[in-house]
Residue, then its C-alpha position, 0 to 999 in steps of 0.5 A: x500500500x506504502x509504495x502505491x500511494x508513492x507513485x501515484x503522488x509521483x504521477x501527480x507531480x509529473x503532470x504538473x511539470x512543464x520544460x522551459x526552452x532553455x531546457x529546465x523542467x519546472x513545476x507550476x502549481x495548480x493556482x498559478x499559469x505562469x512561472x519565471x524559469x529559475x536558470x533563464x529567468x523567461x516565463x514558463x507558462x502551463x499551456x500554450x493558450x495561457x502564453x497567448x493569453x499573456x502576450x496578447x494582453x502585453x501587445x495591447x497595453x505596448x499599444x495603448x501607451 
């Protein structure tokens, strides 16, 4: 039963994982869409929908300024 419940948290942790593209694999909690990669110091984001999301917003406040 002890060893079961080890690889089913294993399992967890590994889907909550994402690689940044420098090549570090970071862990992004549940609460939050994005994460500065700590060896690079760009943003990791969990899905690509979120990145869009984000630089779409960023482009749009550049051009209202």
């Amino acid at each position: 039963m002890y060893w079961e419940s080890i690889r089913k948290y294993d399992e967890k942790i590994a889907d909550k994982k994402t690689k940044c593209k420098c090549g570090h694999t970071i862990l992004i909690p549940n609460n939050m869409t994005h994460i500065l990669c700590s060896w690079c110091g760009q943003y990791v984001f969990k899905h690509n929908k979120d990145e869009f999301e984000y630089r779409l917003k960023s482009a749009t406040l550049k051009e209202k300024r």
